[in-house]
C-alpha positions as CSV (number, residue, x, y, z in Angstrom):
1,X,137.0,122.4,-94.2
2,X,138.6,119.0,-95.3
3,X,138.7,117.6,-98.5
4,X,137.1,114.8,-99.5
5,X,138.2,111.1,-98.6
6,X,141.0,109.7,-100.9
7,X,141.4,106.7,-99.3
8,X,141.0,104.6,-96.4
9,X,142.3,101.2,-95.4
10,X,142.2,99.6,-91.8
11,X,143.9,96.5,-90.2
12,X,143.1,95.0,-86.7
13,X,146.6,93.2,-84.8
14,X,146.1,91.0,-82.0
15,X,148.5,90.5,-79.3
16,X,148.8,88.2,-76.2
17,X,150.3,89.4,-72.9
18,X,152.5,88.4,-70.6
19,X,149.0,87.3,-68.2
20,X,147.7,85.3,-71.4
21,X,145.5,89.0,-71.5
22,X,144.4,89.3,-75.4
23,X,144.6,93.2,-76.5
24,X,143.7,94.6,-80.0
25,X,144.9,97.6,-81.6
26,X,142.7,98.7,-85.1
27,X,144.7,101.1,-87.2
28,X,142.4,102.7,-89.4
29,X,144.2,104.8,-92.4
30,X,142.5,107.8,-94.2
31,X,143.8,110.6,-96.2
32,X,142.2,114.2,-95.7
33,X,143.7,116.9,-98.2
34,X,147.6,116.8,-98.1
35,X,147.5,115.0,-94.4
36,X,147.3,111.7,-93.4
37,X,144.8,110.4,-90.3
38,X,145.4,107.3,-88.6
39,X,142.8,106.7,-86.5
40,X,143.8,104.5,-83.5
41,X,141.7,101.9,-81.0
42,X,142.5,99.8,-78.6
43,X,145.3,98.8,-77.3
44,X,149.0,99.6,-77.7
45,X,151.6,97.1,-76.4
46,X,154.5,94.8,-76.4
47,X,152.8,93.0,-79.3
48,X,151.2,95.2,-81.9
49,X,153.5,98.2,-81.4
50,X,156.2,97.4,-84.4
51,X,153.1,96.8,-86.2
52,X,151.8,100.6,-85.8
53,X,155.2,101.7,-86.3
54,X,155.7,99.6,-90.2
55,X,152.4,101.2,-90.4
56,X,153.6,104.8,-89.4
57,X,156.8,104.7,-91.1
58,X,155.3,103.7,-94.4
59,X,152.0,106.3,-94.4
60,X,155.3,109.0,-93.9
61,X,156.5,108.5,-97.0
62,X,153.8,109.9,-98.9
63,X,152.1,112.8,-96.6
64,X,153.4,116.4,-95.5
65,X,151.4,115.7,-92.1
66,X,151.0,112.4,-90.2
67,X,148.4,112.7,-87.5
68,X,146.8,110.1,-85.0
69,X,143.5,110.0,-83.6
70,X,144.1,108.7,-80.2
71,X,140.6,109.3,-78.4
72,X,140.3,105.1,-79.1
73,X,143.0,104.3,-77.1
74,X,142.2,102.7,-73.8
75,X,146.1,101.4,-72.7
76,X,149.4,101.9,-73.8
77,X,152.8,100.7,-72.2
78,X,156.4,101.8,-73.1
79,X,156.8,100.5,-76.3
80,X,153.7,102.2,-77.5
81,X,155.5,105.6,-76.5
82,X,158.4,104.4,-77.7
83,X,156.9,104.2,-80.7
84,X,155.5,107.5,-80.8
85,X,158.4,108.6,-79.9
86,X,160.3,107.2,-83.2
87,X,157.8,108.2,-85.2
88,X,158.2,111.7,-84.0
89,X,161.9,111.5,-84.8
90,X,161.6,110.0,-88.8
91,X,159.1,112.8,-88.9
92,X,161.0,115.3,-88.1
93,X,164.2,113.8,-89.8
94,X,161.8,113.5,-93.1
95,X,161.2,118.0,-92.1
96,X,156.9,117.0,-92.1
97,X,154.5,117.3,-89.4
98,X,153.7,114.6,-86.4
99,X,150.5,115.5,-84.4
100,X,148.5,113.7,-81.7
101,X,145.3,114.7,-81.4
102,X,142.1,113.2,-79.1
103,X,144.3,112.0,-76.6
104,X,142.2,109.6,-74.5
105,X,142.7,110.0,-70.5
106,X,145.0,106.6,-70.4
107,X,147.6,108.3,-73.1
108,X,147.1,111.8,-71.8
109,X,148.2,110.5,-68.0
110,X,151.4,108.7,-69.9
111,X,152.2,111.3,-71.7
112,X,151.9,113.2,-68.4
113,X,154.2,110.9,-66.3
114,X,156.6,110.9,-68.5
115,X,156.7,114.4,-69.3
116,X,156.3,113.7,-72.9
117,X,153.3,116.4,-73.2
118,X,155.6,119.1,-74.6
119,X,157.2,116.9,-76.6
120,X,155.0,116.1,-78.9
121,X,152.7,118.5,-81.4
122,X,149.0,118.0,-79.6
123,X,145.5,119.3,-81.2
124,X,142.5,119.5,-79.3
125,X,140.4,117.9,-82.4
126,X,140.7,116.8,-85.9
127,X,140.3,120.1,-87.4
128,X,143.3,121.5,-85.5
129,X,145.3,118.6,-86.2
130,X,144.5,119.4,-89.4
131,X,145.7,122.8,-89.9
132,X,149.1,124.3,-90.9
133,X,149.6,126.4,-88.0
134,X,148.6,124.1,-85.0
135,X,151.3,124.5,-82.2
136,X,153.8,122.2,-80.7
């Protein structure tokens, strides 16, 4: 079972598409025994992605385990996975964990068409994310 709550912060970034379209990513931030959860909804684009990736880069430092909840996300282009993607590598650069967990049906299909799936560490639920031992 998790520990309690040490902390939790959230920001919301707005971005404007190409189509004049406005999307909204809300990066929530908690901290669950030696991991860190960043709980994701919305949107990921063009826009907010550098955003989420200050934000990843920065909860790295401090945490043995960075994982995002992704059952909020309802779109993500490119430079969302490209994101994820860097993300993955300062991880694994840093030697601590990067895990995706609650992948929502529109990051699940990217993932999928790109043949990023086995790529990336991927838990069923929080728990899993959670433990030591979840596979890549």
């Amino acid at each position: 079972m998790a520990s309690p709550l040490a902390f939790f912060r959230a920001r919301l970034i707005a971005s404007t598409n190409a189509m004049g379209r406005v999307r909204t990513l809300k990066i929530s931030i908690r901290v669950v025994a030696k991991a860190t959860i960043v709980d994701l909804e919305g949107a990921i684009d063009l826009g907010n992605s550098p955003v989420l990736r200050a934000t990843l880069f920065e909860n790295v430092k401090t945490t043995s385990r960075l994982a995002l909840n992704m059952s909020g996300i309802r779109y993500i282009d490119s430079s969302g996975i490209a994101t994820l993607i860097e993300a993955l590598r300062k991880t694994r650069d840093l030697k601590k964990d990067f895990v995706l967990f609650g992948l929502s049906s529109a990051v699940y299909d990217v993932l999928k068409l790109t043949h990023l799936l086995g790529v990336f560490q991927i838990a069923d639920s929080e728990e899993r994310a959670l433990e030591t031992d979840a596979a890549p």
